[in-house]
N, C-alpha and C positions, 0 to 999 in steps of 0.2 A: 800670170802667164796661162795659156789656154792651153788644152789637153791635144797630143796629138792627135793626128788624124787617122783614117784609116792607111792611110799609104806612104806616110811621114814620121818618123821618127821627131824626139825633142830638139836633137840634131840637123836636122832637115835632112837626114839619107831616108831614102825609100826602104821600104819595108814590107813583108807582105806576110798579112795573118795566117799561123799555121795553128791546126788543132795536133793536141797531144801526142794522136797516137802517128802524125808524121813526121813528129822528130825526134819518134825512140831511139836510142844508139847510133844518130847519127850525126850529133855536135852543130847542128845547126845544120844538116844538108837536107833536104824536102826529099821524103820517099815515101810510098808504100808500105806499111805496116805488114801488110800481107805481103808483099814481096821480098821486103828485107828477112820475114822470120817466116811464115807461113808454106811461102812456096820454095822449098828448098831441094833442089835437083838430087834426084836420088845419086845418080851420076856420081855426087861428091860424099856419097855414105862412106865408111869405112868399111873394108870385105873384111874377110876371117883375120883373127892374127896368124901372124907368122908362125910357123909349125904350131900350130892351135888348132881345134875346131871347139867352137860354141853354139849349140844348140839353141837355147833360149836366152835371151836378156829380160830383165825385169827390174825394172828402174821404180828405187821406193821415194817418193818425194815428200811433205809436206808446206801448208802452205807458209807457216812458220814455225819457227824453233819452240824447244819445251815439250814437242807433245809424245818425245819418245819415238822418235822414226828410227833411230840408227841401232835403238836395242830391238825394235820391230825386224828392221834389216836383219840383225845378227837372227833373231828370233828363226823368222821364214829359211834362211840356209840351213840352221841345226838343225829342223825337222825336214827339209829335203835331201838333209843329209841323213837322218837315223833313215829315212825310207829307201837308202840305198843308193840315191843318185849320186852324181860326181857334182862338185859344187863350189863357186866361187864366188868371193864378195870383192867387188871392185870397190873401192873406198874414193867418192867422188868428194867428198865432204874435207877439200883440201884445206885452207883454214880452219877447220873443229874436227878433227879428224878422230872419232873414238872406237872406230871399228879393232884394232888388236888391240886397244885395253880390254874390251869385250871377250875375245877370244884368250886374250894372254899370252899373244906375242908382242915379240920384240926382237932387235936384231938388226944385223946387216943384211941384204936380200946377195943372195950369191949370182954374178953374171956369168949365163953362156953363153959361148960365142958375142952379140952384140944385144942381148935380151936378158930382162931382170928374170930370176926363179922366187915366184910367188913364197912367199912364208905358210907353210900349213900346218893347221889347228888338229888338236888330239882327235875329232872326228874326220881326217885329212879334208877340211875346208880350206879352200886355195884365197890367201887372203892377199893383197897388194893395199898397200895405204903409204901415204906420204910421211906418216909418222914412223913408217919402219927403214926411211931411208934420212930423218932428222939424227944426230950424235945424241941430243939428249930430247926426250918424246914431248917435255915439255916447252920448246925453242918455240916461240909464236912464227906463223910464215904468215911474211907482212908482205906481200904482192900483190900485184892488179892483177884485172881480170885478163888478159890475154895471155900472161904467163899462164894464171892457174887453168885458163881453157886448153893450154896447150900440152901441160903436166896431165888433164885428165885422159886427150887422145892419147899419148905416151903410154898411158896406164893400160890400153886396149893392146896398141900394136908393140912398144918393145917389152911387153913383158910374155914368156915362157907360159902359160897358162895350161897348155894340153889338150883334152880333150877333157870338155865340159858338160853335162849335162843342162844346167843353168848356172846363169851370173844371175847375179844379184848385184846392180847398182846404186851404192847408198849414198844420194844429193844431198846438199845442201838446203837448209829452208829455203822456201820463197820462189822468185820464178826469173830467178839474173843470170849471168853469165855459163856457169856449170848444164845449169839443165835445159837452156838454149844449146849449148856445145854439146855437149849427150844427147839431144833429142834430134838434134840436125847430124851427127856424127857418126851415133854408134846405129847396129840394128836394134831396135827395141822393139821386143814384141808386148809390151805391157807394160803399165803403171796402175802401183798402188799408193793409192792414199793414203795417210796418214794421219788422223783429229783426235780431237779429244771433243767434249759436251757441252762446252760453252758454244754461247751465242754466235761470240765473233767467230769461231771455227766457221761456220757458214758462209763468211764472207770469203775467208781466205779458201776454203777448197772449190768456190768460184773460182777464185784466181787461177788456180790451179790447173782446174776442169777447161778453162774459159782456152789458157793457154796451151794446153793438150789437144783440143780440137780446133784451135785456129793452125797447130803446127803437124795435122790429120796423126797423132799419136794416140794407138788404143789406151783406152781406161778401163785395167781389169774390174776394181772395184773402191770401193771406199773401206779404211780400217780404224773402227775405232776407238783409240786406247785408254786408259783410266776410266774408266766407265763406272766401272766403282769398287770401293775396299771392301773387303769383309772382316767384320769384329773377330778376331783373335779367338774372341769369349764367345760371342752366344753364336756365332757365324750369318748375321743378320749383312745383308750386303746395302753399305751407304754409298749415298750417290756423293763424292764433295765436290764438282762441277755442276750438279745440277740434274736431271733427269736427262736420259739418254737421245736424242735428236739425228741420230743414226739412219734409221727409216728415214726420217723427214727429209733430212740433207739428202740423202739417196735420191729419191724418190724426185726431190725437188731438182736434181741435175742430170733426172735417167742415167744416173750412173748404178750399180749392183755393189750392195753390201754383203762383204767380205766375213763380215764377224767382228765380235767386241772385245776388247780385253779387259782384265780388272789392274786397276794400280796396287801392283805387289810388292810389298817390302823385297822378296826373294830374288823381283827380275835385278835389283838394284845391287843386290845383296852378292849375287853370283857375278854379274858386271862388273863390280868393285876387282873383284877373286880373278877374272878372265877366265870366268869359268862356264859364261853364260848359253852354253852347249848341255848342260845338267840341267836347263830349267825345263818342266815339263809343264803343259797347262791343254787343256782340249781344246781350247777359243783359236789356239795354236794350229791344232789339227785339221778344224773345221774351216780357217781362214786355208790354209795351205790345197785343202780338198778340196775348195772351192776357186782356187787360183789355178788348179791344173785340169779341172772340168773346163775353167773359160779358154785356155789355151789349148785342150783338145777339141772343142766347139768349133773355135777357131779357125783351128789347122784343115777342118774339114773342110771348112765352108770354102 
């Protein structure tokens, strides 16, 4: 039997060749790439929440799982918090949701009037996560993606938040439903990236990057973690990914680097404890200083 044709199916119905990126999320319907995701009317952003205000959003993404984004997340609020600001962590990472193990909540979230009241952490960090409203934190939530897009706008508007200096938005890996819905929904003034030193890292904070400026979303800068241990004993710092490629990735996406962290037994150590508000490190300080220099540059321009 002879191979179809350009315009014929095996079946003899017509058909008409479509390249990949026209039939992203649309089950077989021909669109725009750019139109279905790219151009998204500000019109349908989300304003302030309800008796809320929120100054800054800062959405931490990576391109995939493993590289420590969500203890990064917790990481950048505990130092925005010791500096005195008002601070919340939106927990967008609704199936892997580890943000109040991190802090060390747990709980029922008490409603006002028609709004959840955030759970907050011993440095009063305003936490909301999906796990704080599960019976037992280890219950797997097996849902599709339009539920859990719709739990993470919920997370914006019926929740009690106050008055904020910064959110902190902690996504999901990768570039699927969540941070499509957060990037077209919430206001976000910034994204930080998240890597580690391997190779493929390169690839995936393309993806990343690729997906941030097709959907005009600032990119603070690049963050990247494990970089390397240091010997207990002699204090000799090993790379076990490989030599650092921080600059290179940067530099190769015009995007600005953030700062490195080291893979510390401690960050894991206090995580486990929900204590991860005690970890102190300076890679800490200097990523933090250099994410609120980009967002005062910003503001001016």
């Amino acid at each position: 039997m002879g191979e179809a044709g350009e315009g014929q199916d095996t079946d003899g119905e017509s058909h008409e060749r479509r390249q990949p990126k026209e039939m992203i999320c649309m089950a077989g319907t021909k669109t725009d790439v750019n139109q279905e995701i790219g151009q998204f009317p500000e019109s349908l952003k989300l304003g302030q929440p309800k008796n809320s205000y929120i100054d800054k959003v800062i959405a931490v993404m990576s391109g995939k799982g493993g590289v420590g984004k969500s203890s990064v997340a917790a990481l950048l609020a505990s130092e925005l918090a010791r500096r005195g600001f008002a601070v919340g962590v939106l927990d967008a990472d609704i199936t892997g949701p580890s943000i109040p193990k991190l802090f060390g909540l747990r709980g029922d979230p008490i409603v006002v009037g028609s709004q959840l009241l955030p759970e907050t952490s011993k440095t009063s960090i305003r936490v909301m996560s999906l796990n704080l409203l599960l019976e037992d934190e280890e219950d797997p939530v097996i849902w599709r993606g339009p539920l859990i897009a719709g739990t993470v706008r919920q997370f914006w508007t019926d929740v009690l938040w106050g008055e904020l200096d910064y959110m902190i938005v902690d996504l999901p890996p990768g570039t699927g439903d969540v941070p499509l819905t957060v990037f077209q929904s919430l206001p976000i003034d910034g994204v930080v990236i998240v890597s580690t030193p391997q190779k493929l890292s390169e690839m995936v904070v393309t993806k990343a990057v690729n997906m941030l400026r097709l959907m005009e979303v600032p990119v603070i800068g690049l963050v990247e973690n494990m970089a390397w241990v240091e010997c207990p004993q002699c204090g000799t710092k090993i790379e076990p990914f490989g030599p650092s490629r921080a600059d290179e990735i940067a530099r190769s996406m015009g995007i600005g680097l953030l700062g490195s962290l080291p893979l510390d037994p401690a960050v894991s150590s206090l995580g486990d404890k929900g204590l991860i508000e005690d970890y102190r490190h300076d890679g800490i300080k200097v990523i933090v200083d250099n994410i609120l220099d980009y967002l005062s540059e910003r503001q001016e321009k």
